[in-house]
N, CA, C and O atoms as a GROMACS GRO file, in nm:
protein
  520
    1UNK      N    1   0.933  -3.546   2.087
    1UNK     CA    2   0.922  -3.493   1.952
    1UNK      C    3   0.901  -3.342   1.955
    1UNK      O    4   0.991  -3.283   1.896
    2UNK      N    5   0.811  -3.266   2.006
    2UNK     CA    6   0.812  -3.130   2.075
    2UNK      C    7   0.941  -3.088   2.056
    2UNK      O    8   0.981  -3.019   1.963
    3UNK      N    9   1.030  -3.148   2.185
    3UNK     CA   10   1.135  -3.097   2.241
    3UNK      C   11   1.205  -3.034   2.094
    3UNK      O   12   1.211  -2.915   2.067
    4UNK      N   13   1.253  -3.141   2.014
    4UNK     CA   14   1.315  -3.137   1.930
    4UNK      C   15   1.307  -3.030   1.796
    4UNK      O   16   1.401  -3.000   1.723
    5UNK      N   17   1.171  -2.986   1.789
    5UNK     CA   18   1.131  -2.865   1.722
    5UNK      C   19   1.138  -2.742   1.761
    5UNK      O   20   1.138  -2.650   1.680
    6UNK      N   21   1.148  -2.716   1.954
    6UNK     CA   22   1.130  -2.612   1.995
    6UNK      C   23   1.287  -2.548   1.972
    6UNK      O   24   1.277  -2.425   1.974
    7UNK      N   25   1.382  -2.576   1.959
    7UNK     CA   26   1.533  -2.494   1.923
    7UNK      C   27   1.519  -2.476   1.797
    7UNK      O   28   1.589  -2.386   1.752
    8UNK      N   29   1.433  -2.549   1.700
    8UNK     CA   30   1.409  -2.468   1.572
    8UNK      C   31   1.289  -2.374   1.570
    8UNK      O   32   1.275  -2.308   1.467
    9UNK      N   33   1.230  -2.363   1.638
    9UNK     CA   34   1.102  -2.296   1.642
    9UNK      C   35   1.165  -2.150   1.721
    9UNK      O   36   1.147  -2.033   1.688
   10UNK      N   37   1.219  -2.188   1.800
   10UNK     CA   38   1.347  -2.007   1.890
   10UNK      C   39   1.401  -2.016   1.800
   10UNK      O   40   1.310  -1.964   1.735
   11UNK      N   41   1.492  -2.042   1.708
   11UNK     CA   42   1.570  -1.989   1.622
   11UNK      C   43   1.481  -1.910   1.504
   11UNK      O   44   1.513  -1.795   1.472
   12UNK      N   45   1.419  -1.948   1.470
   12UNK     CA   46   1.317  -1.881   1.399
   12UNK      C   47   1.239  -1.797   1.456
   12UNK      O   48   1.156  -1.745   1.381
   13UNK      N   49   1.238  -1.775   1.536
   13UNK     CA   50   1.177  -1.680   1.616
   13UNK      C   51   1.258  -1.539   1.641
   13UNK      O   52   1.217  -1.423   1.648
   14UNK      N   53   1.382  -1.592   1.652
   14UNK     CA   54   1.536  -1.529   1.691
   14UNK      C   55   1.548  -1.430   1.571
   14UNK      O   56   1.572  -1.309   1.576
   15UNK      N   57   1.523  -1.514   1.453
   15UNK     CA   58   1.544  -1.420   1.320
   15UNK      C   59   1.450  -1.354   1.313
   15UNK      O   60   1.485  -1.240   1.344
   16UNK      N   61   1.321  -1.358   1.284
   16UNK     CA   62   1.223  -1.250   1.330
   16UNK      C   63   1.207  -1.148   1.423
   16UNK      O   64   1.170  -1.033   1.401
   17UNK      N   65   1.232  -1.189   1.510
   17UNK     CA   66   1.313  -1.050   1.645
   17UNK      C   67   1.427  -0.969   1.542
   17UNK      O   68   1.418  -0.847   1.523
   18UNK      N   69   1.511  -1.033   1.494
   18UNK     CA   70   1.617  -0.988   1.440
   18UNK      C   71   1.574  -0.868   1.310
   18UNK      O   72   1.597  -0.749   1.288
   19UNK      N   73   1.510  -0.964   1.254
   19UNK     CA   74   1.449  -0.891   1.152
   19UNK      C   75   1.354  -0.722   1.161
   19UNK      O   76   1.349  -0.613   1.104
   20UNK      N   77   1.304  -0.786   1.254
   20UNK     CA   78   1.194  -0.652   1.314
   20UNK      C   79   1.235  -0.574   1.402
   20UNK      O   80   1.156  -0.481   1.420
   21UNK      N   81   1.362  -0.570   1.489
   21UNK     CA   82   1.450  -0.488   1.529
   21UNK      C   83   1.515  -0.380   1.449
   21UNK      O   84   1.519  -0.258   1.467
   22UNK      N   85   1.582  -0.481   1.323
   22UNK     CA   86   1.647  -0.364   1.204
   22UNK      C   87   1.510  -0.288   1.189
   22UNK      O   88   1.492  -0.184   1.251
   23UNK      N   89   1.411  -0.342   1.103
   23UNK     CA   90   1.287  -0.268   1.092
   23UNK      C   91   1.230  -0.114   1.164
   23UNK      O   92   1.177  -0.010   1.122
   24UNK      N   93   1.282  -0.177   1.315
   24UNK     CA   94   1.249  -0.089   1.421
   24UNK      C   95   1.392   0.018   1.440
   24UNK      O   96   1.413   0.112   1.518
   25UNK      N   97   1.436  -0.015   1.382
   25UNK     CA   98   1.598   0.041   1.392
   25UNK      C   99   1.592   0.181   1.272
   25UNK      O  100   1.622   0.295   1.306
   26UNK      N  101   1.558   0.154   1.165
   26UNK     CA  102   1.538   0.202   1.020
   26UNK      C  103   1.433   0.349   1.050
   26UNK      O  104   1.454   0.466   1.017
   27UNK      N  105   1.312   0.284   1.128
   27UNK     CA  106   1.180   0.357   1.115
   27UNK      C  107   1.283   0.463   1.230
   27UNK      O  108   1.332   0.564   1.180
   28UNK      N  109   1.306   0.439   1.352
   28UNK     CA  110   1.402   0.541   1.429
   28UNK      C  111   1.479   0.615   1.315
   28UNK      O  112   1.434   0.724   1.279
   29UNK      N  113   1.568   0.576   1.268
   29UNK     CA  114   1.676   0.666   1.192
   29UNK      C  115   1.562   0.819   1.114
   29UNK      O  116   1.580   0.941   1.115
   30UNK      N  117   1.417   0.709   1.042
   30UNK     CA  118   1.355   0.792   0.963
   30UNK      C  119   1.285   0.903   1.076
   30UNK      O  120   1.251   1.013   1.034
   31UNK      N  121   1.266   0.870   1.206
   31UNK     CA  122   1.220   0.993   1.304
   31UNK      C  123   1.327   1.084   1.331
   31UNK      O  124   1.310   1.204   1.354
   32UNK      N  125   1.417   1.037   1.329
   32UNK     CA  126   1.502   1.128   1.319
   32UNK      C  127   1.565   1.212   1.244
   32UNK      O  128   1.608   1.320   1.283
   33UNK      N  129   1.574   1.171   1.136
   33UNK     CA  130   1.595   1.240   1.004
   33UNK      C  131   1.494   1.365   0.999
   33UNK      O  132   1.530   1.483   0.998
   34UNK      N  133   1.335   1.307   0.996
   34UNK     CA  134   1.244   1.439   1.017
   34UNK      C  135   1.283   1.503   1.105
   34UNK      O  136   1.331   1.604   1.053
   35UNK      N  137   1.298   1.511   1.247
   35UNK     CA  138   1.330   1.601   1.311
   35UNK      C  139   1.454   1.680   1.309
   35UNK      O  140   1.476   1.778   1.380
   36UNK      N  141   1.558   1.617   1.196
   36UNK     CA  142   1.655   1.717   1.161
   36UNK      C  143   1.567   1.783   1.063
   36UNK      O  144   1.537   1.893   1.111
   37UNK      N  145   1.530   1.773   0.984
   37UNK     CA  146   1.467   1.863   0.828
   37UNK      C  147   1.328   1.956   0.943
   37UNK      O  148   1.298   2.075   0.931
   38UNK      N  149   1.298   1.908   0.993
   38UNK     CA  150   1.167   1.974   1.038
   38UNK      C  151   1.192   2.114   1.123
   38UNK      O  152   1.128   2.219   1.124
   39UNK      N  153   1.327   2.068   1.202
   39UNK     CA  154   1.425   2.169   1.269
   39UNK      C  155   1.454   2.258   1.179
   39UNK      O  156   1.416   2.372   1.203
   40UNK      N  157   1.533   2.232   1.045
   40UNK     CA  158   1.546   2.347   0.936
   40UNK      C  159   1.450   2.407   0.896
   40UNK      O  160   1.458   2.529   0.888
   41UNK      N  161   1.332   2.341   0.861
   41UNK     CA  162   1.260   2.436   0.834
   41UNK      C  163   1.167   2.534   0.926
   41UNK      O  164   1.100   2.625   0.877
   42UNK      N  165   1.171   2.504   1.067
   42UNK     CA  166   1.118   2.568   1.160
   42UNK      C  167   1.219   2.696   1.172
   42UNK      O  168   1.182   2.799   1.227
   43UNK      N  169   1.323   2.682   1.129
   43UNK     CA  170   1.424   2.785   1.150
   43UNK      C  171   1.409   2.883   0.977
   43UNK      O  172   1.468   2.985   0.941
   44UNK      N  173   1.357   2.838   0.938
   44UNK     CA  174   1.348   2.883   0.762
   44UNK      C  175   1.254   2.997   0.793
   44UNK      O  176   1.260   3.116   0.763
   45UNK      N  177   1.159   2.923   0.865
   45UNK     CA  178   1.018   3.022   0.844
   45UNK      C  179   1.029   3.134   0.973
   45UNK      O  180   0.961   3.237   0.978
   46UNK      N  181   1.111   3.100   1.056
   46UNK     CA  182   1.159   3.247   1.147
   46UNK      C  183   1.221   3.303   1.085
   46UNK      O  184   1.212   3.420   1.122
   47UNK      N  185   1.266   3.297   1.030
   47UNK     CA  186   1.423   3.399   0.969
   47UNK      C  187   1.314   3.460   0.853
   47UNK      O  188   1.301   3.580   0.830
   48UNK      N  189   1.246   3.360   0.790
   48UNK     CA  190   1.134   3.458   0.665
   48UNK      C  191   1.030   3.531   0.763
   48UNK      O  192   0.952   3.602   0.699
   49UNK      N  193   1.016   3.531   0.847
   49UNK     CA  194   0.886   3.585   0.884
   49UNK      C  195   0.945   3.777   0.961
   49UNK      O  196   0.884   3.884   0.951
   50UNK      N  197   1.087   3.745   1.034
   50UNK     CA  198   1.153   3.820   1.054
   50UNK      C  199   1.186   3.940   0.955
   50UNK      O  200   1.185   4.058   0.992
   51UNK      N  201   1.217   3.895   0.815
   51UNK     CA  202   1.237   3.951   0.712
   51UNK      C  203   1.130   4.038   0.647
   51UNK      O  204   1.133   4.151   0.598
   52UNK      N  205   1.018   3.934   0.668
   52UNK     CA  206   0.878   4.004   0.617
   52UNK      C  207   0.809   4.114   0.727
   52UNK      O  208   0.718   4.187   0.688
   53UNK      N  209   0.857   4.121   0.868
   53UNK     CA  210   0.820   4.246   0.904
   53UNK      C  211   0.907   4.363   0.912
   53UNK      O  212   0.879   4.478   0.946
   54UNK      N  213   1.072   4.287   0.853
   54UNK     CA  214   1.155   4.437   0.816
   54UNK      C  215   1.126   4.526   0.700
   54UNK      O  216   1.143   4.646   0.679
   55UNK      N  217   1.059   4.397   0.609
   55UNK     CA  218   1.021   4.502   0.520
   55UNK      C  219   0.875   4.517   0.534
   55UNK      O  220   0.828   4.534   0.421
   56UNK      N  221   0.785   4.516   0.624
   56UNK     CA  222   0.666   4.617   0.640
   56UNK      C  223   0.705   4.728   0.722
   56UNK      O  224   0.620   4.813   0.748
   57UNK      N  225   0.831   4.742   0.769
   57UNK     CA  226   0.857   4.894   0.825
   57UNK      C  227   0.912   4.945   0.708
   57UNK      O  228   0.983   5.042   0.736
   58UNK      N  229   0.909   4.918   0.579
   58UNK     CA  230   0.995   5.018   0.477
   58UNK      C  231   0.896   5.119   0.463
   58UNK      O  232   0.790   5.115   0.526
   59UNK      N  233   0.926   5.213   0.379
   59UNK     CA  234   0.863   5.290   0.325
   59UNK      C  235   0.814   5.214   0.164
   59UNK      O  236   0.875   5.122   0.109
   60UNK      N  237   0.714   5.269   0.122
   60UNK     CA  238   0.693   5.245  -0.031
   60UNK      C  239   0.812   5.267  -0.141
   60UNK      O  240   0.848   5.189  -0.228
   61UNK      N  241   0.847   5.361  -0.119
   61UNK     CA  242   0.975   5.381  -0.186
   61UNK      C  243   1.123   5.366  -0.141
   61UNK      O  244   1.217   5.432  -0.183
   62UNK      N  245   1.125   5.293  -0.073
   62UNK     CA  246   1.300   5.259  -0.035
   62UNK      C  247   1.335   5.163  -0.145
   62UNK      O  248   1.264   5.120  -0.236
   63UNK      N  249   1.408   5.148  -0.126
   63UNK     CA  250   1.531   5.032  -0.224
   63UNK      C  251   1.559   4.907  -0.182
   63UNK      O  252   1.659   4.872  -0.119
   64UNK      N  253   1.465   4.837  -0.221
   64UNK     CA  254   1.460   4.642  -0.191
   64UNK      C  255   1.623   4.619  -0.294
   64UNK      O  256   1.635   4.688  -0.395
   65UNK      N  257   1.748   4.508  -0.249
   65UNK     CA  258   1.764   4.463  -0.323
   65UNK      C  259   1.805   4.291  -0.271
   65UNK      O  260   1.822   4.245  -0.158
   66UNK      N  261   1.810   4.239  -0.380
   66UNK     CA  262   1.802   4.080  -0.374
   66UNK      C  263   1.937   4.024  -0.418
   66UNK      O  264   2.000   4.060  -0.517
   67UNK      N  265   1.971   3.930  -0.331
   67UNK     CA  266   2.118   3.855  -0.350
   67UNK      C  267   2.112   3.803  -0.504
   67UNK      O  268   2.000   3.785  -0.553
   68UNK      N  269   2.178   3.790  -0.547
   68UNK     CA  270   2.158   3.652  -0.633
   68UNK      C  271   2.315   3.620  -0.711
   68UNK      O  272   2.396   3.690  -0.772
   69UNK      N  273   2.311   3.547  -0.690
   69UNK     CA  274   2.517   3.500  -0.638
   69UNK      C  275   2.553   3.592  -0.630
   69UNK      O  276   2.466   3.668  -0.587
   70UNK      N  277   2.678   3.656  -0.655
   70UNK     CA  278   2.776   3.747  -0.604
   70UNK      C  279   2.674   3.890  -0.634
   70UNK      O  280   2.720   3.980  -0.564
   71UNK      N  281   2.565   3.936  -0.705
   71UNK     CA  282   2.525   4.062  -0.738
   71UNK      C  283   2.428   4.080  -0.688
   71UNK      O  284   2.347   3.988  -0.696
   72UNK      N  285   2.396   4.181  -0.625
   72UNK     CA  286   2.282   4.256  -0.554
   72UNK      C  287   2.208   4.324  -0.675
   72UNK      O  288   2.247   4.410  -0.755
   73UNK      N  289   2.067   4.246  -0.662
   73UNK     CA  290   1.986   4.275  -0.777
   73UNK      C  291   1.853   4.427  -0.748
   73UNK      O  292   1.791   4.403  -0.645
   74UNK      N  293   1.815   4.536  -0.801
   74UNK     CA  294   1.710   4.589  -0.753
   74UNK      C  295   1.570   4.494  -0.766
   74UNK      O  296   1.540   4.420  -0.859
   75UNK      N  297   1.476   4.528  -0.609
   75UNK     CA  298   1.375   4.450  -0.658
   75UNK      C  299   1.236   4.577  -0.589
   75UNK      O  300   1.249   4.672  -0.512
   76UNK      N  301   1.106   4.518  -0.660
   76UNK     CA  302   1.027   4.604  -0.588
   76UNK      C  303   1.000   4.573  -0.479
   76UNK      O  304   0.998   4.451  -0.459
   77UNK      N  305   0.964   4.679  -0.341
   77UNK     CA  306   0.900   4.659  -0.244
   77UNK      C  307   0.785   4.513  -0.248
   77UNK      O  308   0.791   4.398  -0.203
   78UNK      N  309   0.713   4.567  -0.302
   78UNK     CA  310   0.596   4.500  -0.298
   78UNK      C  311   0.605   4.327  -0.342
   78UNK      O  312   0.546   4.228  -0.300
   79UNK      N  313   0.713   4.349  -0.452
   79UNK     CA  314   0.750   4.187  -0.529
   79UNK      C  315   0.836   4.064  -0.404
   79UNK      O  316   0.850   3.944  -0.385
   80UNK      N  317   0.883   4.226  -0.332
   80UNK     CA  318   1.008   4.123  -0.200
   80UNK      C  319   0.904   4.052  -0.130
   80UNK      O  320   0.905   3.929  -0.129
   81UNK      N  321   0.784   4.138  -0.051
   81UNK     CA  322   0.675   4.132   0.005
   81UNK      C  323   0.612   3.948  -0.002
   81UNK      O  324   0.598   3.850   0.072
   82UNK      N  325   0.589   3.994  -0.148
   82UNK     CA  326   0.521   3.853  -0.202
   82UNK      C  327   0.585   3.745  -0.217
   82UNK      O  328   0.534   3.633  -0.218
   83UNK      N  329   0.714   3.773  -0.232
   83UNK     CA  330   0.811   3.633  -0.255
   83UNK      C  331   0.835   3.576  -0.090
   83UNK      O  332   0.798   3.468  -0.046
   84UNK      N  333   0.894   3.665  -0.029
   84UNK     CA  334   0.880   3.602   0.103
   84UNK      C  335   0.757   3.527   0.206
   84UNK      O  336   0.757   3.435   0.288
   85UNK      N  337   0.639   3.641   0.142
   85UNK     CA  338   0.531   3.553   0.203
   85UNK      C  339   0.467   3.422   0.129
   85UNK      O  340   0.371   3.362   0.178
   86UNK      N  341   0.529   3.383   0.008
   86UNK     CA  342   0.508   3.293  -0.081
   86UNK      C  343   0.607   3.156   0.000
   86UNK      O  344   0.572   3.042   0.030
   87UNK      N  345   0.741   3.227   0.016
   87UNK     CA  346   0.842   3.126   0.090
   87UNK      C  347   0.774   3.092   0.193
   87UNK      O  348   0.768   2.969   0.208
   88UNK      N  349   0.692   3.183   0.310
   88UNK     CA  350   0.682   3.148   0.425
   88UNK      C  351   0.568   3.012   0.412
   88UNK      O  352   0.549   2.914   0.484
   89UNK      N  353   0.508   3.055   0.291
   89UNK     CA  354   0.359   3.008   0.268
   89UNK      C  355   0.414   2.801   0.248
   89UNK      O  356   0.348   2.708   0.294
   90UNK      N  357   0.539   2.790   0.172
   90UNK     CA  358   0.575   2.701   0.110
   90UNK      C  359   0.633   2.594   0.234
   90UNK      O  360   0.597   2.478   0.253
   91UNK      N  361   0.712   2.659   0.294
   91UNK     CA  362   0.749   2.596   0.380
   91UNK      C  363   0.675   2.568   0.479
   91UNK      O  364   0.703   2.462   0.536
   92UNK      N  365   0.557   2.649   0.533
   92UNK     CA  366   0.464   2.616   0.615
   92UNK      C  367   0.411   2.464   0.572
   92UNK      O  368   0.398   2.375   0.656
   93UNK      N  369   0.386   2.450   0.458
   93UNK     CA  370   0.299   2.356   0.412
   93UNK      C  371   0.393   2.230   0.378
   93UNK      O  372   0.332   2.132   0.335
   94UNK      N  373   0.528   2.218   0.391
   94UNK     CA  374   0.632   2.155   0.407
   94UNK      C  375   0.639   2.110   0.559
   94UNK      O  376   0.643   1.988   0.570
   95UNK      N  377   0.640   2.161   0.646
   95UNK     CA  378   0.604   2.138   0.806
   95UNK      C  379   0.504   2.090   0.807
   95UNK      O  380   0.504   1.993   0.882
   96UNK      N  381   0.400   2.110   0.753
   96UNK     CA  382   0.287   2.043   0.773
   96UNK      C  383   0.286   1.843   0.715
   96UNK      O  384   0.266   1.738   0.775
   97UNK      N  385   0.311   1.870   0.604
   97UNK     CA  386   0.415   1.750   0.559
   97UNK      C  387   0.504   1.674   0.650
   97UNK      O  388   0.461   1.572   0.705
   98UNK      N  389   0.592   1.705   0.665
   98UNK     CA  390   0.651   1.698   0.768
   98UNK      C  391   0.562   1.627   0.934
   98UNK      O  392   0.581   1.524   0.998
   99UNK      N  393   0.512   1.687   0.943
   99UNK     CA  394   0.430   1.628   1.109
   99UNK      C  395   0.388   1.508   1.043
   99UNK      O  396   0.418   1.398   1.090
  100UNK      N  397   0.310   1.523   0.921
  100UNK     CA  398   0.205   1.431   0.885
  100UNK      C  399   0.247   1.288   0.903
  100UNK      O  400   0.182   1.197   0.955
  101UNK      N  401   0.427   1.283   0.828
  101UNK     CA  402   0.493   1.226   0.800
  101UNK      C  403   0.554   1.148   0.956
  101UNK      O  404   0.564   1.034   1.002
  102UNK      N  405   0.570   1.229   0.981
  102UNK     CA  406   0.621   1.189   1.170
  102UNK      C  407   0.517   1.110   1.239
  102UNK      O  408   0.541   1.007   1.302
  103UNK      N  409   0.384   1.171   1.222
  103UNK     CA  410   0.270   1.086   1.265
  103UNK      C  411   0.294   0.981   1.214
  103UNK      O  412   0.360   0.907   1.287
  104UNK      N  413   0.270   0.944   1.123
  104UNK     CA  414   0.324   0.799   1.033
  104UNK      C  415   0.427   0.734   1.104
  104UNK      O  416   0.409   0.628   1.165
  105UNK      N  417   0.546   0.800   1.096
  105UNK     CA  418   0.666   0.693   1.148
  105UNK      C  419   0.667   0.696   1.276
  105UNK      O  420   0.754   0.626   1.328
  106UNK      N  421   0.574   0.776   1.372
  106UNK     CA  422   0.567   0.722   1.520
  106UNK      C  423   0.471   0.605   1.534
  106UNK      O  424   0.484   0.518   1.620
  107UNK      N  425   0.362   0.610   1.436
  107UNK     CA  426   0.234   0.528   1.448
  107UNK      C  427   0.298   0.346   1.426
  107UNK      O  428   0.249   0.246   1.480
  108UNK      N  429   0.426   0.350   1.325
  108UNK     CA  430   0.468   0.279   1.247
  108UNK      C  431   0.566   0.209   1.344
  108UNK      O  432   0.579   0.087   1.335
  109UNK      N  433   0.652   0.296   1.459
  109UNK     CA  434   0.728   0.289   1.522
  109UNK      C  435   0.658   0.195   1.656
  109UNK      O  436   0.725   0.107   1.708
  110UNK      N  437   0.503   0.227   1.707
  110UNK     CA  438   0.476   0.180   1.810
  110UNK      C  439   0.400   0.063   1.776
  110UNK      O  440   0.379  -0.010   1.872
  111UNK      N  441   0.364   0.035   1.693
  111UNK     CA  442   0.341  -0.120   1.621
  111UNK      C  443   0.465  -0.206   1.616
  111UNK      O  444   0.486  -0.323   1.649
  112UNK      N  445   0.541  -0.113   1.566
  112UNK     CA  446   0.641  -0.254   1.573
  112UNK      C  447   0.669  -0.279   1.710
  112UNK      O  448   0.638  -0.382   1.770
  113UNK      N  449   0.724  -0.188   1.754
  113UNK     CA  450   0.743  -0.185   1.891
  113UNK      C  451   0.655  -0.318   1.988
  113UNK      O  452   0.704  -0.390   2.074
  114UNK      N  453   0.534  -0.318   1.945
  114UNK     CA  454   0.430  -0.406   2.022
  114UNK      C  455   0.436  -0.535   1.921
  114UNK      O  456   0.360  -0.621   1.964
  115UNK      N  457   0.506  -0.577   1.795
  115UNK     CA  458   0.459  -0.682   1.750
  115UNK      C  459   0.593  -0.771   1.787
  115UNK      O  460   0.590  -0.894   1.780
  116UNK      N  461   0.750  -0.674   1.841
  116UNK     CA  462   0.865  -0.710   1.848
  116UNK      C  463   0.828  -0.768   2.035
  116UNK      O  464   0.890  -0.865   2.079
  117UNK      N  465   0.736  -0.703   2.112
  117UNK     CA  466   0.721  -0.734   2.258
  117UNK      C  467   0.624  -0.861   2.227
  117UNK      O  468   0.645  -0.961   2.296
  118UNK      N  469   0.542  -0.865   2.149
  118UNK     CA  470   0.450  -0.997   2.135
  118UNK      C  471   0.561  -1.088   2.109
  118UNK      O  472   0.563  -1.194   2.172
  119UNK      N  473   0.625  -1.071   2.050
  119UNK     CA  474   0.698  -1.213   1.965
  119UNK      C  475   0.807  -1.253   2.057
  119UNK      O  476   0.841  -1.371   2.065
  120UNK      N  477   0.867  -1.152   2.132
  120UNK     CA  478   0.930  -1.171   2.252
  120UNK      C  479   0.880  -1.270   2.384
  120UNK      O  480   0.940  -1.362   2.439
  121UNK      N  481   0.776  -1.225   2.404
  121UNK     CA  482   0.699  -1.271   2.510
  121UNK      C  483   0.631  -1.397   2.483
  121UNK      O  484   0.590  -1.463   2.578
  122UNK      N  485   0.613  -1.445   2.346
  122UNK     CA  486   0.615  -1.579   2.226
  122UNK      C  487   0.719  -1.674   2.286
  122UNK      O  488   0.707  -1.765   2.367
  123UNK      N  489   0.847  -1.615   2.210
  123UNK     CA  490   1.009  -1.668   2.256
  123UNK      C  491   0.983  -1.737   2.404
  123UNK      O  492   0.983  -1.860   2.415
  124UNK      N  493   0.965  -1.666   2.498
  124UNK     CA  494   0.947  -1.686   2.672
  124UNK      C  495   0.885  -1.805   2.712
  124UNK      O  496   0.932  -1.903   2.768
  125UNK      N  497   0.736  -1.775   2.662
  125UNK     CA  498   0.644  -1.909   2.653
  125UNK      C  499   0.736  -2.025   2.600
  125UNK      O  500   0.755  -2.128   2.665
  126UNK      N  501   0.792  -1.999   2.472
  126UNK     CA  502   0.826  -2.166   2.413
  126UNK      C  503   0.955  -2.198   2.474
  126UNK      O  504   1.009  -2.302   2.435
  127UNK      N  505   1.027  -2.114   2.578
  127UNK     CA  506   1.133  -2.162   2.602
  127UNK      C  507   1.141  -2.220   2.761
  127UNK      O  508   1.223  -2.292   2.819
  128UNK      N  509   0.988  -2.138   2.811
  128UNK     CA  510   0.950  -2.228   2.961
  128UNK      C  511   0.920  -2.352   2.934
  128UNK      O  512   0.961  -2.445   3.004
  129UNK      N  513   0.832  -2.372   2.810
  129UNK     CA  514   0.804  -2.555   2.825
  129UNK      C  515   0.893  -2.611   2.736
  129UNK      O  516   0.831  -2.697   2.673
  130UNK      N  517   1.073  -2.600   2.679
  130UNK     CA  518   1.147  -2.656   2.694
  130UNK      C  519   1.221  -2.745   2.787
  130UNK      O  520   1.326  -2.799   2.750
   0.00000   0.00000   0.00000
C-alpha cells in the first residue's frame, strides 16, 4: 500500500521542485535586473560628480548653460551647482535603494535555494525506500 502512494507522492514532489525552481528562476532574473539599473546609476553619479567639480573650477562669473532639447539655456553658476548636487544627492539614495533591494533578493534567493535542496534530498529519501 506504501508502494503505491510513493509515485504519487514524487510526482508531487516533482511539481514543487518545479514550481520553486521557476520561483528561483524569477528571483535570479530580479538580481539581475538590479545589477543592470544599479550599474546605471553608478555610472549617473560619476559623470554628475565629474561635472560638479568642472564647475567648482569656474569662476563666479562665467557662463553656465543648460541643454534643454535642441536649446542651450543660460543658467546661474551657483543654480548648476545645486541641481547637480541635488542629482548626485537623488541618485545616491536610489543606490542605496537599490542594495537594500538586492539584499532582499539575495536573502530571498538563498532560502529558496535551501528549501529547493531540502525537498530534493525529500525526493531521494522516498525514492530509496521504493
Amino acid at each position: 500500500m506504501a508502494s503505491s502512494s510513493t509515485p504519487a507522492a514524487v510526482r508531487e514532489m516533482q511539481k514543487d521542485l518545479e514550481v520553486q525552481a521557476n520561483a528561483l528562476s524569477k528571483i535570479q532574473k530580479d538580481i539581475s535586473k538590479n545589477h543592470q539599473v544599479r550599474k546605471q546609476y553608478t555610472i549617473q553619479v560619476g559623470e554628475n560628480e565629474l561635472v560638479l567639480k568642472e564647475l567648482e573650477l569656474l569662476d563666479d562669473g562665467a557662463n553656465v548653460y543648460k541643454l534643454i532639447g535642441p536649446v542651450l539655456v543660460k543658467q546661474d553658476l551657483a543654480e548648476a551647482k545645486a541641481n547637480v548636487k541635488k542629482r548626485i544627492e537623488y541618485i545616491s539614495a536610489e543606490l542605496k535603494r537599490m542594495d537594500r533591494a538586492l539584499k532582499d533578493l539575495e536573502d530571498k534567493q538563498n532560502s529558496k535555494k535551501e528549501s529547493i535542496f531540502k525537498l530534493q534530498q525529500r525526493m531521494q529519501v522516498v525514492q530509496a525506500k521504493a
